[in-house]
C-alpha positions, 0 to 999 in steps of 0.5 A: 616594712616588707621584706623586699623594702628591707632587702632595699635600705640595707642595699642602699645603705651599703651603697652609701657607705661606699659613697661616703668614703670617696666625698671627704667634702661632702659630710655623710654619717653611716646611715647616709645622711649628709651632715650639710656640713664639711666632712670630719669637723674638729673645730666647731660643727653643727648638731645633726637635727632632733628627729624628735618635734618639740612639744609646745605645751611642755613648755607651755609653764616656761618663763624667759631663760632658766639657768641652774645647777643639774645632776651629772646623773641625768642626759637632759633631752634637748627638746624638753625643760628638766624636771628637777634641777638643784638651784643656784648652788652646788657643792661637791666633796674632793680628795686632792688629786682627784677630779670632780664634775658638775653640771648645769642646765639652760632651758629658754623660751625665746631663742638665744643668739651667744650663749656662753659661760665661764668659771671663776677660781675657787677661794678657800680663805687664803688659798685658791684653786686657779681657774686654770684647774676647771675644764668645762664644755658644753654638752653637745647632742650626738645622735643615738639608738636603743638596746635589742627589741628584747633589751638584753644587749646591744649585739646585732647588725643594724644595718638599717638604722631605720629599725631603731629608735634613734634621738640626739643624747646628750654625750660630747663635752665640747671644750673648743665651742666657746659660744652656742645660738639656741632656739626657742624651747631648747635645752641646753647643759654645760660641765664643770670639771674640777681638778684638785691639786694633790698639794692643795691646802684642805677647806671648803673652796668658793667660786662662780659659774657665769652665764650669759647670753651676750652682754647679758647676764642669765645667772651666776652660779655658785659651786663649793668644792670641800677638799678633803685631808686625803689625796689621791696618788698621781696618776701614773700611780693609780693601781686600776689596770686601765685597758681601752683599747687604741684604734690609730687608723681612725684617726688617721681617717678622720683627720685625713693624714697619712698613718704615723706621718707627723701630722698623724702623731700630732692629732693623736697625742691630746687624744690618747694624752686623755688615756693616760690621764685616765689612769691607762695602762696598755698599749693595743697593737696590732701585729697582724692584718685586720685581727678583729676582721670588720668589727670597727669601721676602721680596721687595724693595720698590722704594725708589723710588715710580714715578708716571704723572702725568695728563698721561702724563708721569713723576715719581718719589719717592726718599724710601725710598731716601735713609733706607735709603742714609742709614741705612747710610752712617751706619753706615759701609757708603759705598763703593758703591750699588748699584740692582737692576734695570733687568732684573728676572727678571721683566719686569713694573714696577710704577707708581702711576697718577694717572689710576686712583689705583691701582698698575698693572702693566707689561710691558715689555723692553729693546728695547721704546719704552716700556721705553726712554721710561721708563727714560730718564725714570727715570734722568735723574731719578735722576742729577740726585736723586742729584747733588743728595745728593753720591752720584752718583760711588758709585752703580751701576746694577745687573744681575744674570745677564742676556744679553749682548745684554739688558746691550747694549741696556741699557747704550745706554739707561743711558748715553743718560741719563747717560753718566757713570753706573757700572754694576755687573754679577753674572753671565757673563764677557763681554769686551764688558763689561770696559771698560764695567763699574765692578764686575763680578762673576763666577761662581767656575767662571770666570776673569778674565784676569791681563791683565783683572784687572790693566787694570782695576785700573788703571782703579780698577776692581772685580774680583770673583767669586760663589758662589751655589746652583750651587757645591757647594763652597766655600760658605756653606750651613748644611751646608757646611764651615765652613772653605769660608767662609774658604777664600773670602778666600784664594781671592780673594788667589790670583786677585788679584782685589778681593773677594767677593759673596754674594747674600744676607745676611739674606734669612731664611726664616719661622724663621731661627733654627730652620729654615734650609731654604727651597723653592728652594735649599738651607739656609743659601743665603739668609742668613748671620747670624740675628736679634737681631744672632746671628752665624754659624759661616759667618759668622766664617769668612768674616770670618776669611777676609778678614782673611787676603786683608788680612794677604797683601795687606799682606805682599806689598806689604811683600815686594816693596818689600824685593825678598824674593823668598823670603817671596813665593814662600812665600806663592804656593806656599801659595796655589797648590794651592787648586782649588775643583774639589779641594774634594770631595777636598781639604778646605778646612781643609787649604788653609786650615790651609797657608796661616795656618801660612805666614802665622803665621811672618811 
């Protein structure tokens, strides 16, 4: 492709952007493709078409309908048979209160025209895990892109997805599809989620998976659940400090509702119900327009109205604010409140003028008088609001990747306002902020001292890291191994550190469910779960590998009272080769797949 033809597709790639936004009828992913389907489904939808052609002599060997247990490790390709699958029998070992996953996999010759399964209870001599306990979905397709060319990352404009290798993965769980026609020389998984009481009795519990094809029985499948002696503390109890952040206006978008009318609370509490069922913690707001400028597709409102008086002087309105942080405390996300940015990516604020009855816009840095003379006013406002609601003690000031000498400045003002303010910070590690940051979250390639970690756990502090565009690996695109997910968690529990953030969990792009490529990162980096309360391939791993960060967190506290030093220096060894920088060479599932062995012996 020419420079001109490039110039040419990212043109029309822009225009048809626009285009998409004015035809909610008519269903176009961001790379303009029409979806030949209504916009924005939340029931059932149709698969986007594989842009990768079957090849018939793979499945030259393959007889009739094939129905066995899989690896959750494993995104199995649509358009080729597994390799390797696991039989007819599965078995998985639980704590109570934990969730675990199974997966298994239908490749056919000959299409199929109902295909459908269900799961049994789970039977353990005179005990059962009901059936009710067991989510299960099939794993639907959603295409995807790859890596920069030079494979370190995923951070770059992709605005001509045309530059990409793009396929269909395998990454939504779709709970709602009850029934899927298959064509011929297809591969199709469906998951298994099993949710352990926290009282139920310990033993090895016994149930079935049916498949079929219609009336017609394809295989029945057995899944064994050993449920350890051992629980899990209830969720809201997990320690983890889960941070995902939040994005309300993409729901708002895709389920085309007004911003906090009814309607738009209703569609997003099985969605961020799912949050706080992952053991979430933090609530992400926006205190100001468009804080991350046009990193999502749908850009963050502020839930704050600034008003410029007549006389100058400056009011403010929290009335958004108060019903999303309601919102979500209700749901059981009240931990921490977080409020982006007093140093947005782009230094413009926005302001409703009594004097022009119109929204103006100001551009303004720290540094500046009139940065400082607002923000002062904002903040005093705000600490005194927030007072008033009883979330003063929970609630930070938030920045993210800025400056060293930007977070000074910044701080002096913060604490000028208010100096019992928290404050939270994702970005850099800089020794200067150690002691003044409440959270502080840093990128995985750096490291927190054990000295650090250990100081400011003693001061009830947050110690955290990220993963953003800039890891290849671990992370959570839609293309990454599912096993980085997990690996996540046990990671944490090696550097000892209080949990994890991730910048996004629902900032979808125009078709969530159908295409998750977007133009500025790669696939899969904006969100984690898809409309209609759909979880993720991504996303059940990751929550699998907080329970782990739980269950080591539990047994090294249990170990070190009982001076057993042996079950510690198990679990460490288990722990110690993980190297994000090995993961090119070192698959996640083998470090993870180490350390549950160890785990499971406990």
């Amino acid at each position: 492709m020419n420079k001109k033809t490039k110039v040419f597709a990212t043109a029309c790639f822009c225009v048809m952007t626009l285009q998409v936004s004015a035809q909610e009828n008519n269903g176009t992913t961001l790379a303009g493709r029409n979806t030949g389907q209504p916009a924005y489904p939340q029931s059932t939808y149709r698969e986007l078409s594989n842009p990768v052609a079957v090849n018939p002599q793979l499945w030259s060997k393959v007889n009739g309908t094939n129905v066995e247990w899989g690896s959750i490790d494993i995104r199995y390709k649509k358009e080729e048979p597994p390799i390797v699958t696991d039989g007819d029998m599965k078995e998985l070992t639980a704590w109570r209160g934990e969730r675990v996953n199974a997966q298994f996999v239908v490749w056919n010759k000959e299409a199929l025209s109902h295909l459908t399964f269900e799961a049994t209870d789970l039977i353990s001599k005179k005990n059962k895990i009901a059936k009710e306990n067991i989510g299960s979905g099939f794993v639907r397709y959603v295409m995807t892109d790859e890596l920069n060319k030079d494979k370190n990352g995923g951070c770059s404009n992709r605005p001509d997805p045309t530059e990409w290798d793009s396929t269909l993965v395998a990454d939504p769980i779709d709970h709602i599809t009850k029934e899927l026609a298959l064509p011929p020389m297809n591969t199709q998984a469906g998951w298994i989620c099993v949710r352990v009481p926290r009282d139920a009795a310990p033993g090895t519990y016994t149930g079935k998976v049916i498949v079929r094809n219609g009336n017609t029985l394809l295989n029945t499948l057995t899944l064994k659940v050993t449920v350890k002696n051992r629980t899990l503390p209830a969720v809201e109890d997990w320690k983890f400090h889960l941070d995902l952040w939040q994005n309300p206006y993409a729901v708002a978008r895709y389920y085309q509702v007004k911003p906090w009318s009814k309607a738009h609370l209703d569609a997003m509490r099985p969605i961020m119900k799912m949050y706080q069922q992952a053991g979430g913690k933090v609530i992400t707001t926006s205190i100001m327009h468009k804080p991350w400028n046009a990193q999502t597709y749908d850009y963050f409102e502020s839930m704050i109205t600034w008003i410029k008086k007549l006389d100058g002087t400056w009011t403010f309105d929290f009335a958004v604010f108060d019903k999303w942080v309601q919102f979500m405390m209700d749901l059981g996300v009240k931990k921490e409140i977080d409020c982006y940015s007093m140093v947005p990516w782009a230094l413009s604020f926005r302001y409703f003028d009594q004097a022009t009855n119109s929204m103006e816009t100001i551009h303004m840095q720290p540094g500046d008088a009139v940065y400082e003379e607002i923000w002062t006013s904002l903040l005093k406002s705000f600490a005194t609001h927030l007072k008033e609601k009883g979330w003063f003690d929970i609630t930070h000031i938030s920045m993210d990747e800025r400056s060293i000498d930007v977070m000074l400045k910044t701080l002096k003002i913060i604490r000028h306002a208010d100096p019992d303010f928290n404050i939270s910070m994702a970005g850099n590690l800089h020794q200067e902020l150690l002691d003044e940051l409440n959270d502080y979250c840093i990128p995985i390639r750096l490291k927190f001292s054990k000295e650090a970690i250990e100081a400011r756990r003693a001061k009830e502090k947050v110690t955290t890291f990220y993963t953003c565009c800039a890891e290849p690996y671990p992370n959570t695109f839609t293309f990454s191994p599912p096993a980085e997910a997990e690996w996540i968690g046990l990671y944490a529990a090696k550097a000892n550190l209080d949990g994890y953030l991730r910048w996004a969990y629902n900032s979808w792009v125009p078709e969530p469910l159908l295409d998750s490529r977007f133009s500025k990162w790669a696939a899969g980096d904006t969100y984690l779960v898809y409309p209609g309360a759909r979880t993720s391939i991504r996303f059940e791993r990751l929550i699998a590998g907080i329970q782990d960060y739980e269950k080591i967190r539990i047994l090294r506290d249990e170990f070190t009272k009982r001076g057993n030093k042996s079950a510690l220096r198990k679990i460490e060894n288990a722990l110690k080769p993980m190297d994000e920088l090995k993961l090119n060479v070192v698959s996640a599932s083998t470090d993870v797949d180490r350390v549950k062995k160890v785990l499971n012996r406990f």
